[in-house]
Every structure is written in structure tokens, then in C-alpha cells.
C-alpha positions as CSV (number, residue, x, y, z in Angstrom):
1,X,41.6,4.9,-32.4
2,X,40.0,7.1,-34.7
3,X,36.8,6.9,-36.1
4,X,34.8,8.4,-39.2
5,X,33.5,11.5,-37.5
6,X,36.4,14.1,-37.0
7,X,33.6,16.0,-34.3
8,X,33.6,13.1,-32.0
9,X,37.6,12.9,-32.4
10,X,38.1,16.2,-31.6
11,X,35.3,15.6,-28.7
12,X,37.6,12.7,-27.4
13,X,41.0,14.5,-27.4
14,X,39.3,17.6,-25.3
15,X,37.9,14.7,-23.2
16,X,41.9,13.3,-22.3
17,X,43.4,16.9,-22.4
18,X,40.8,18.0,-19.6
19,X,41.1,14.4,-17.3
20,X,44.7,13.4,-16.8
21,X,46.7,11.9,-13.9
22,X,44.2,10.0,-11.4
23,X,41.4,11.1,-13.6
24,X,43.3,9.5,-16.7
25,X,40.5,6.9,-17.6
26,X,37.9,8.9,-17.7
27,X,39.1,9.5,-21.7
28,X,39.4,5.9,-22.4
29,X,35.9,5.1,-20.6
30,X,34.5,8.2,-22.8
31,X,36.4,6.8,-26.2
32,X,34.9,3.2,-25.7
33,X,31.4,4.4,-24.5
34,X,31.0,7.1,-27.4
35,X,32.7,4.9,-30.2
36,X,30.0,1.6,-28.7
37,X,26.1,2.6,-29.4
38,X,27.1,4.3,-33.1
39,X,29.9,0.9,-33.7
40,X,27.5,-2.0,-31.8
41,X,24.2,-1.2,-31.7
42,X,22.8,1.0,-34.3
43,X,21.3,-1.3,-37.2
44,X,20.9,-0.6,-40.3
45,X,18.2,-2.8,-42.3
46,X,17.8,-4.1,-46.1
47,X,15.0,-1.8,-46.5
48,X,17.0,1.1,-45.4
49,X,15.5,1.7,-41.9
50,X,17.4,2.1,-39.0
51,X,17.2,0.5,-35.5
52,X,18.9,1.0,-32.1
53,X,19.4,-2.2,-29.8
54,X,19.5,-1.7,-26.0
55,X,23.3,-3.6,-26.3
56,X,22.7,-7.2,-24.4
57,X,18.5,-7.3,-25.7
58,X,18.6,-7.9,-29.4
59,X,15.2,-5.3,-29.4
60,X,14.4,-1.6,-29.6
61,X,13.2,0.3,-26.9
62,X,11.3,3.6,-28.0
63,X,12.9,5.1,-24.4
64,X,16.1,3.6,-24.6
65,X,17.2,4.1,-28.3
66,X,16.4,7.9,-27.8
67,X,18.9,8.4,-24.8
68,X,21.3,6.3,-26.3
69,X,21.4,8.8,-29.7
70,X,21.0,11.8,-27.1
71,X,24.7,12.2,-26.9
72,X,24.7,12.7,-30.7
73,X,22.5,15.4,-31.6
74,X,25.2,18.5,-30.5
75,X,27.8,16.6,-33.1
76,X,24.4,16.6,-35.7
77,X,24.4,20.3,-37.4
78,X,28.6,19.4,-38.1
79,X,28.4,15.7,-38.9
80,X,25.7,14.9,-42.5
81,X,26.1,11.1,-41.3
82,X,25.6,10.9,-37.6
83,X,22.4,13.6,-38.8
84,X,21.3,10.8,-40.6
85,X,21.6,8.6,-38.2
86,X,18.9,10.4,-36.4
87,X,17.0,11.4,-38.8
88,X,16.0,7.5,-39.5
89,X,15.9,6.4,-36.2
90,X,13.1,8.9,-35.7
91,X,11.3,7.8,-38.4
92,X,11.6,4.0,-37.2
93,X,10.0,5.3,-33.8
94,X,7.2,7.0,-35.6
95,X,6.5,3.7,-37.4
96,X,7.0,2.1,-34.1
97,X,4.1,4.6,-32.1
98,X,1.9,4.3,-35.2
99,X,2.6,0.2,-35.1
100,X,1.2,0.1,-31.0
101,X,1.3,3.2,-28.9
102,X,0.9,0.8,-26.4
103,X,4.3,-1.2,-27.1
104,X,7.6,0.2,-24.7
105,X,9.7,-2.3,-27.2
106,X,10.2,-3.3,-30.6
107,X,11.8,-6.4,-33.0
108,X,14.2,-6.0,-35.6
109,X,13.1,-7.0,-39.1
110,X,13.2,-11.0,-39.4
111,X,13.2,-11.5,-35.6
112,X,10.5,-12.9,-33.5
113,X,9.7,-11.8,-29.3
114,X,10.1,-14.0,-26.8
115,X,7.2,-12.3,-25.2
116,X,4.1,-13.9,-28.1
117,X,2.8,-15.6,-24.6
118,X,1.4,-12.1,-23.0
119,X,-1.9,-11.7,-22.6
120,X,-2.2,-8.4,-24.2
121,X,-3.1,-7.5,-28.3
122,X,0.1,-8.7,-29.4
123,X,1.4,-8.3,-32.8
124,X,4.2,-8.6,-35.1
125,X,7.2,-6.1,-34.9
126,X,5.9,-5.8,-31.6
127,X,9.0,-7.5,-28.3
128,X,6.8,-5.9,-25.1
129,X,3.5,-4.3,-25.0
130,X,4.4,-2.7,-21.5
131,X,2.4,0.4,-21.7
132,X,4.9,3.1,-20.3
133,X,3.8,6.6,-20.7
134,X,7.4,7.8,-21.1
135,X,7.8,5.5,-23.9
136,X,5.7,8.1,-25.5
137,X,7.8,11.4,-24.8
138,X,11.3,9.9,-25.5
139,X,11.1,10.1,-29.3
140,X,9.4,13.3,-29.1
141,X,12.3,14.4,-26.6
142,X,14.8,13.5,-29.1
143,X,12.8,14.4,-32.4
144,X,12.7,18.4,-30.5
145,X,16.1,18.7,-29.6
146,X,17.3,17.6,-32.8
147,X,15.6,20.8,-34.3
148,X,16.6,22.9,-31.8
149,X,20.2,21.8,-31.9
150,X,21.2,21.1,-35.2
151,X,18.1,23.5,-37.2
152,X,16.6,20.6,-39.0
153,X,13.3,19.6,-39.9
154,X,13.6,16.6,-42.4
155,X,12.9,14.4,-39.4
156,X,9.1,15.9,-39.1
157,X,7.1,13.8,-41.9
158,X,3.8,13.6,-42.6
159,X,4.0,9.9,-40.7
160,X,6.3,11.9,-37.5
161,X,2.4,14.0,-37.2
162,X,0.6,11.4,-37.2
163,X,3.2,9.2,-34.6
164,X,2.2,12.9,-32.4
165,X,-1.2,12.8,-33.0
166,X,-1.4,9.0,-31.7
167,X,1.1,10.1,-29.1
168,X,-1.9,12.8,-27.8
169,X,-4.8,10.3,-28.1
170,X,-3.5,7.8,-25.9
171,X,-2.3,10.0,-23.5
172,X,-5.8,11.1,-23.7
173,X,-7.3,8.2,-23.5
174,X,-5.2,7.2,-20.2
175,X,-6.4,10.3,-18.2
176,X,-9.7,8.1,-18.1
177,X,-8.0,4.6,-17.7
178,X,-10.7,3.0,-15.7
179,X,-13.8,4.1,-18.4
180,X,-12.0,4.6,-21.6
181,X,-9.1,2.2,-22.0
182,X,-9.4,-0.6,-23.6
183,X,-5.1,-1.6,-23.0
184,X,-4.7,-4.8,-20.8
185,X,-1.8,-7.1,-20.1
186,X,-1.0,-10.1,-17.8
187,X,2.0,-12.1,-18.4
188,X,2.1,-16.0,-17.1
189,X,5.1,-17.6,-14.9
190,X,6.9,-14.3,-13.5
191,X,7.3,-12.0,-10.5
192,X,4.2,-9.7,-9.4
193,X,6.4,-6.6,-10.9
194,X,6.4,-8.1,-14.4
195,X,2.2,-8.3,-14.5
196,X,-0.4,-6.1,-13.8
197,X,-3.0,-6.6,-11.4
198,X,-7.1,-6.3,-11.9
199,X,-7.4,-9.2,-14.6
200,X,-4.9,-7.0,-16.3
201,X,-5.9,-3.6,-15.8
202,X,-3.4,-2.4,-13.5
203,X,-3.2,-0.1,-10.2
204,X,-6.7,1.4,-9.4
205,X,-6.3,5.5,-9.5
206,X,-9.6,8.1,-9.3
207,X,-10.5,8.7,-13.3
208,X,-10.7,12.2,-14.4
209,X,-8.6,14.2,-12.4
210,X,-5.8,15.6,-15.2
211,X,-3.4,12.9,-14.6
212,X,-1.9,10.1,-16.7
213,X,-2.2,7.1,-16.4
214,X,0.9,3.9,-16.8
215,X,1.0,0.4,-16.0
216,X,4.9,0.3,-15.8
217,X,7.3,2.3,-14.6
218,X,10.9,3.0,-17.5
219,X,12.6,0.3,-15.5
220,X,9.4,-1.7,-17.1
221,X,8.3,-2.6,-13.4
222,X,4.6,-2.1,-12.8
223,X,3.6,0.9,-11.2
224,X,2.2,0.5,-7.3
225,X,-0.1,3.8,-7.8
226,X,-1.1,4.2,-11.5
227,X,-0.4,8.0,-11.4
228,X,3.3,7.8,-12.5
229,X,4.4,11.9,-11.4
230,X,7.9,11.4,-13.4
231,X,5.8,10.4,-16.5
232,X,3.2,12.9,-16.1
233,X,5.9,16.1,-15.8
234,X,7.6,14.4,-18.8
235,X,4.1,13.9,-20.7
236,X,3.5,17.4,-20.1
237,X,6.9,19.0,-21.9
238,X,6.3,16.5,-24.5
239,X,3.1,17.9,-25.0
240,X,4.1,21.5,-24.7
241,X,6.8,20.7,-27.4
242,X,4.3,18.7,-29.7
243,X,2.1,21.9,-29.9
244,X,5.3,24.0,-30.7
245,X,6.8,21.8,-33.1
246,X,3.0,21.3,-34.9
247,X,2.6,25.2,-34.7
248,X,6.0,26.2,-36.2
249,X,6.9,23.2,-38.5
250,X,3.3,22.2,-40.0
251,X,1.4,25.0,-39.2
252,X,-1.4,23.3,-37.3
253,X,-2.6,25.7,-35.0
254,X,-5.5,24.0,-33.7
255,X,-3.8,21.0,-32.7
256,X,-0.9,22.8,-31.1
257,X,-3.6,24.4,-29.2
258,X,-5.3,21.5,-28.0
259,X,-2.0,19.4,-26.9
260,X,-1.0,22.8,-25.1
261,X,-4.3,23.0,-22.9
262,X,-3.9,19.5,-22.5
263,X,-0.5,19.7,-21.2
264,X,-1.4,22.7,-19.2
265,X,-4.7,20.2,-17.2
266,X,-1.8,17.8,-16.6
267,X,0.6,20.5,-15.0
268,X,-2.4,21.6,-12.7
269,X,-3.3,18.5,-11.5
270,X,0.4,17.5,-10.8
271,X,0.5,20.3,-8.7
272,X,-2.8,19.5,-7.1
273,X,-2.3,15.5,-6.0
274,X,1.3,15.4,-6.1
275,X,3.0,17.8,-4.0
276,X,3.2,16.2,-0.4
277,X,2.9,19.7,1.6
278,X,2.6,18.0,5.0
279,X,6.3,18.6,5.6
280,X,8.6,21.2,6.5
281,X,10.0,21.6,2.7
282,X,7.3,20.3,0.2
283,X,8.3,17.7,-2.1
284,X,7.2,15.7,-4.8
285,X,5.7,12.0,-4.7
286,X,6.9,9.4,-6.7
287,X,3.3,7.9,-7.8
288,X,0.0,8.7,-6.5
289,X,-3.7,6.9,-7.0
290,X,-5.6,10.1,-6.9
291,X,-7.5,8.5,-3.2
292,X,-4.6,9.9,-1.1
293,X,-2.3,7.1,-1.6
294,X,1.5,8.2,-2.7
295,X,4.6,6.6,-2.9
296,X,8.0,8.6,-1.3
297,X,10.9,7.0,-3.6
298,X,12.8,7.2,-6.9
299,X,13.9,5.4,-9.3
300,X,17.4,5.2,-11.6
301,X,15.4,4.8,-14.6
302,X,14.3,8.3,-16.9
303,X,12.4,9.9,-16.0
304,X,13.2,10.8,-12.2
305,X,12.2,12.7,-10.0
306,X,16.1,13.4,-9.8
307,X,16.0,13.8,-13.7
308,X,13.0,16.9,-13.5
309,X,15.7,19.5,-15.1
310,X,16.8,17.0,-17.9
311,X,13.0,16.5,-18.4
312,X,12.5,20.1,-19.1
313,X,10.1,20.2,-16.0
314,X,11.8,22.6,-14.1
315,X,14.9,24.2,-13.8
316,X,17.8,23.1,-11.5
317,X,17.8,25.8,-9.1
318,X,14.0,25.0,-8.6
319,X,13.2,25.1,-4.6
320,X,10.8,22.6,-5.2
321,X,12.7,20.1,-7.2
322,X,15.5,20.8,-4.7
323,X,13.7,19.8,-1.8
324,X,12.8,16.6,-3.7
325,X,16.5,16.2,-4.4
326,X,17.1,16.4,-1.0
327,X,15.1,13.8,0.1
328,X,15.4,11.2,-2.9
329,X,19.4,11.2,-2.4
330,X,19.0,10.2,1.2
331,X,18.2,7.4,3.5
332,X,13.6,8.6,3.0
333,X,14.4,6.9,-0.7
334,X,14.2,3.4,-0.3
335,X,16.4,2.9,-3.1
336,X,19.4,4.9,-2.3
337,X,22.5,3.4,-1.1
338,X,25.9,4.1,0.2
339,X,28.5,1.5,0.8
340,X,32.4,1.5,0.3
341,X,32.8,2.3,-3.2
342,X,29.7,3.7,-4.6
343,X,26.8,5.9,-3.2
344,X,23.4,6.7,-5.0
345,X,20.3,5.9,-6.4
346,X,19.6,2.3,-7.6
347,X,16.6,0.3,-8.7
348,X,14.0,-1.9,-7.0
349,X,14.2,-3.8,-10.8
350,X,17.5,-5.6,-9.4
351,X,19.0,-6.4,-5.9
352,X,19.2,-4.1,-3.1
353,X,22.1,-2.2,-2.5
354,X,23.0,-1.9,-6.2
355,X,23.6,1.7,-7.5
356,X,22.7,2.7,-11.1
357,X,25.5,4.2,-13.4
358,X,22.8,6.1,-15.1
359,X,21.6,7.6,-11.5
360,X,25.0,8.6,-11.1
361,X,24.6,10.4,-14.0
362,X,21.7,12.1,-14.0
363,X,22.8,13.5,-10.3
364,X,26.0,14.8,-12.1
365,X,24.2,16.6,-14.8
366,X,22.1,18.2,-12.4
367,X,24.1,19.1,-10.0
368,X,24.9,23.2,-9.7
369,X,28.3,22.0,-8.3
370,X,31.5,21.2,-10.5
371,X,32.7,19.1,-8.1
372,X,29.9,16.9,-7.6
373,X,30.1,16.5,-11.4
374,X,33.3,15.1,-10.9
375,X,32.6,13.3,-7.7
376,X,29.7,11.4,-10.2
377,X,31.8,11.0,-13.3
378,X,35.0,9.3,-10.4
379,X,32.9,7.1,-9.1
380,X,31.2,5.9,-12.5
381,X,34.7,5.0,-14.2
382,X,36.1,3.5,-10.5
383,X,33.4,0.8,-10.7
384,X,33.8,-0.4,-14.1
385,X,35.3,-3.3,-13.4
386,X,38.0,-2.6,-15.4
387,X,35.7,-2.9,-18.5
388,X,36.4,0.2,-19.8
389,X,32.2,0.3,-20.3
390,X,29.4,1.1,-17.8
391,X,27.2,-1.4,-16.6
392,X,23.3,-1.1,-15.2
393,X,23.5,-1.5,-11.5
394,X,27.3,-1.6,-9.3
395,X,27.1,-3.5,-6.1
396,X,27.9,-0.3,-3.6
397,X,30.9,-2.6,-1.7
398,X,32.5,-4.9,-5.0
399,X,32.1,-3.1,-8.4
400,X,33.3,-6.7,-10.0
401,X,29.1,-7.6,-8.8
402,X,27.2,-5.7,-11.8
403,X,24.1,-6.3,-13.9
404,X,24.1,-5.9,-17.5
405,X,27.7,-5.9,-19.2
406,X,26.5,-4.3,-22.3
407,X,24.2,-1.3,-21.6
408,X,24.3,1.1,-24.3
409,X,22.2,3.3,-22.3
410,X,24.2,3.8,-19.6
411,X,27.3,4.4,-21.8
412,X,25.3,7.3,-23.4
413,X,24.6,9.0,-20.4
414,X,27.9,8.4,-19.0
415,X,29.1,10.7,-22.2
416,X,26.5,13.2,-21.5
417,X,28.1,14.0,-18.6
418,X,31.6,14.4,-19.3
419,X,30.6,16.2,-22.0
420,X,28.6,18.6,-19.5
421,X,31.2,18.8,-17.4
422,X,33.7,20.3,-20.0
423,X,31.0,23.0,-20.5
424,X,31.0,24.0,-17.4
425,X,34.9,24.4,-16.0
């Protein structure tokens, strides 16, 4: 069926040209799941604002309304209305950051939370105040590739510098969580995952050491050591690109100067308390406290330590990340799972033995290897259920047992890498 961008019809017949025979589906899959988030869950607004719902959660994510338009950006520089598509949702974040830095997720105009119980500052256009470093370097991920993509700068207002400037003070703020932070939250009535602990303060970690600190993790669990390592590699790109974009877009060298240093402190220390040498091949930690502690695992959600390349952190072919890979995508991750019909990393958000669509992804878009970017994209569209639509997490022996039947994100990413894939053969 075609739709009003001839760039993403043209994108859709490569698609079934290039998968055919047993691979038929993968076009239909890619026609539903490209054609949903732009169809489904982009809202426009009275007022002429733009938001993206997460599909199922009638609420905007800062982290997941970014991925979900990530697909979009290479059809931007051809396509004036998918561009501005973009372009406002950017400036919705930036009202979002400036709103609560502190906020991972957002309400549509006339709607109300179902979160006003937290005990945390609260306020309205605010659905969760889950502070979540990433939530901070998503739109900037997004707001930077859009320039570098399709060569435009009407996204970067005078309110998009000040959304970065905010971005930079908290993260500022949080390398000192224990002295300077004044963010708390405690939610009533829930699993220890969905709280933090300390009267609200979170996971103890040693102040003043470069890191950053987050109470939850992108799956919005709460972080066991308050050093995300994910978060902070991500943190550190997205301040490496702040100071570019400042530099070459507003001019202000100073303040690309300080988010650069800044993002170099946070590289250092990564490398200092978050490399566990004590093994043959040294890998990365999951989350640290800055004592000693660290945590050997990973997570579906983005940032992962399997998503480092996509992050910008490093490349693919790095030995370090590549010793990490090894270990996350085998039986030393807690959270990776093979069974009949699926094999990969899942989440400890849901059930055990539950395989992420999105993890599927990201391994597929990082692998160096064709045909485990196939292997990734078969085994995404053969546990669909037959919904022609990706889902959050598969059961790994019946993909009729998912989570989530409407996950925009997940459909994004699934995109992402078919589209990668035609690249690449």
C-alpha cells in the first residue's frame, strides 16, 4: 500500500526485491513496521507541536521517541515532510529537558499521569520522573545525526541550547550525586525495581570520581550500582557532540570547550573503574559503585554494552568491545537466552527466558558478519506471531508468549536493520 513519501516506497520495494522466497516476509514485516510509528504514533497537537507515543503507553519517552524517528532521518534531506517531522519533535524534547531534566517520560497536551502518587517534584506535562541519564543523550543523538545526515540546522534554536546547556548541568550535577543532588524519588505499592532505595536517593556509589550518576536503568528498572557504564559512554558522545554542534552551529566556543573536557573526565574514569582486567580478555562492566562493586550483565534496552558502536563509543572491530560481546552473548550474561526458536539478549524488566526484538537488533547492526545480520533479521520476523509487527520480549520456546503488542520502538529498530543490511550485500 502506498503511502505519501515516494522515499520510503522506493525503500519498501528494494526491501521485497532483496528478501524473497523463505525470506518473503521480511518486506511485509518492514512495510507494516516503517508505515506504523509515522501512521500510529506520531501526534500532532492544536498548538502545532509534535509528540511521539511509545505505541501501547499513551506518553512520550525522551529515549524512546528518538529511536523510534531514528529510522527516518536518511529519508530527511529527500522528504520536506518527514524533515518536519523531526524537526518538531526535537523541539518538543527540548521543551521536555527544559520542563524536568529529571523526567525519562512526558504527557500529551490535555492528559493527566497515572504516576501524580510518586514521591518525587512532580509536575504537570510531566508521566515519570525516573531520572535516566540516557534520557539525556537520546535527543541530542537524534538532534546530531539529523545534521549530519540531511545538512540541517533549523532544529538548533535558541531553546535546543539551552535544552544542552541543562542537559550538561545535570549531568554535572550527578557526577557528585551524594553532595550535590537534590533529585529523589520513591514510588508506593510496587516491586523493589520500580523505587529507589536510601529514602529515595538511590544506589550508594564513591562521589567525585568522573562518573555519572542514574537511578534507573532505559528499561526504567533501578540501577543495582549507581554508575550506569552504558550511560556514561553514551553521556560522553553526547557531550563530545554538544560541544561540536555549539562550536560549529552557535559559535560558543567556551561552552563547547567545557562539555568537551567534561566528556573527556568521563572517558578517563570509564576506563579507570570500569574495565574488569582480572580476566584473560578485559571487558567491560555493566554498572559499578566506584568501592569495587560491578555488575557482569547486559541489558536489551539502549544503551548496551552490545549497543557501544551504535552509541558512537567505539567502533565495531574494537578488541575491547569485542571481548565484551563475547561475554554478554553467552551463558556469563544473566539475561541471555537460547531455547528452540529464539536465542539472545532479554531483559530482567520481564520474565526470564524472554528475548528482546530490539536485542536482536542491535546484535544484527553490529555484527561484521552478513550472515549474522540475516540470522538476526530470520529470527525477529519468525517470532512475530504472525502479527506482521515486532513485539518487546519473545518467549525463546513459543513466540505466540510476548510482551507488548504495540511497540513502536522495536518496530523502528527492526527497520534499522534491514535497512543496514541492504547496505552492506
Amino acid at each position: 500500500m502506498k503511502n505519501q513519501y515516494a522515499a520510503i516506497d522506493r525503500m519498501i520495494d528494494r526491501v521485497r526485491g532483496v528478501f524473497s522466497g523463505e525470506d518473503g516476509r521480511v518486506g511485509q514485516v518492514f512495510e507494516n513496521c516503517i508505515g506504523d510509528t509515522l501512521d500510529n504514533t506520531v501526534k500532532r497537537m492544536e498548538d502545532g507541536s509534535v509528540y511521539v507515543i511509545t505505541g501501547d503507553i499513551p506518553a512520550m519517552w525522551l529515549r524512546d521517541s528518538a529511536c523510534q524517528l531514528m529510522p527516518y532521518v536518511r529519508f530527511a534531506a529527500q522528504e520536506p515532510g518527514i524533515r518536519e517531522i523531526l524537526v518538531k519533535v526535537i523541539e518538543t524534547q527540548a521543551r521536555c529537558i527544559l520542563l524536568d531534566p529529571y523526567a525519562n517520560a512526558f504527557t500529551l497536551p490535555g492528559t493527566t499521569s497515572i504516576w501524580t502518587s510518586d514521591r518525587t517534584a512532580m509536575k504537570p506535562g510531566i508521566w515519570e520522573r525516573k531520572y535516566e541519564t540516557d534520557s539525556l543523550c537520546h535527543p541530542v543523538n537524534l538532534a546530531w545525526t539529523l545534521w549530519k545526515k540531511a545538512g540541517t540546522t533549523e532544529h538548533f534554536t535558541p531553546a535546543w541550547k539551552r535544552a544542552a546547556e541543562r542537559i550538561v548541568e545535570t549531568l554535572q550535577t550527578e557526577t557528585d550525586h551524594e553532595n550535590r543532588s537534590e533529585y529523589r524519588f520513591q514510588r508506593d505499592d510496587c516491586v523493589f525495581t520500580d523505587t529507589l532505595s536510601r529514602d529515595g536517593m538511590g544506589a550508594l556509589v564513591k562521589p567525585g570520581i568522573g562518573l555519572i550518576w542514574s537511578g534507573f536503568r532505559p528499561s526504567d528498572d533501578s540501577c543495582v550500582y549507581g554508575y550506569f557504564i552504558p550511560a556514561n559512554m553514551f553521556a560522553a558522545v553526547t557531550l563530545e557532540r554538544i560541544g561540536e554542534i555549539s562550536e560549529e552551529v552557535y559559535g560558543d566556543h567556551a561552552f563547547a570547550e567545557r562539555t568537551r573536557s567534561f566528556a573527556a573526565g568521563v572517558r578517563r574514569a570509564i576506563g579507570e573503574y570500569a574495565v574488569l582486567p582480572h580476566t584473560a580478555k578485559p571487558y567491560y562492566a555493566y554498572e559499578v559503585d566506584g568501592f569495587g562493586q560491578y555488575l557482569v550483565m547486559d541489558d536489551a534496552n539502549i544503551p548496551s554494552l552490545l549497543a557501544l558502536p551504535l552509541l558512537g563509543w567505539c567502533d565495531a572491530d574494537d578488541q575491547l568491545y569485542l571481548n565484551t560481546r563475547e561475554v554478554i552473548l553467552s551463558e556469563h550474561n544473566p539475561f541471555y537466552y537460547e531455547g528452540k526458536y529464539l536465542r539472545g539478549i532479554g531483559s530482567p524488566h520481564i520474565p526470564v527466558r524472554y528475548v528482546w526484538h530490539i536485542a536482536l537488533a542491535v546484535q544484527g547492526l553490529t555484527a561484521a558478519d552478513c550472515r549474522e545480520k540475516l540470522d538476526c533479521i530470520r529470527q525477529m520476523v519468525n517470532s512475530d506471531a504472525g502479527t506482521g509487527m515486532m513485539h518487546e520480549g519473545v518467549f525463546v520456546d513459543d513466540p505466540a508468549r510476548y510482551t507488548r503488542p504495540w511497540f513502536s520502538w522495536a518496530n523502528a529498530m527492526f527497520c534499522e536493520l534491514v535497512m543496514d543490511y541492504l547496505d552492506r550485500v
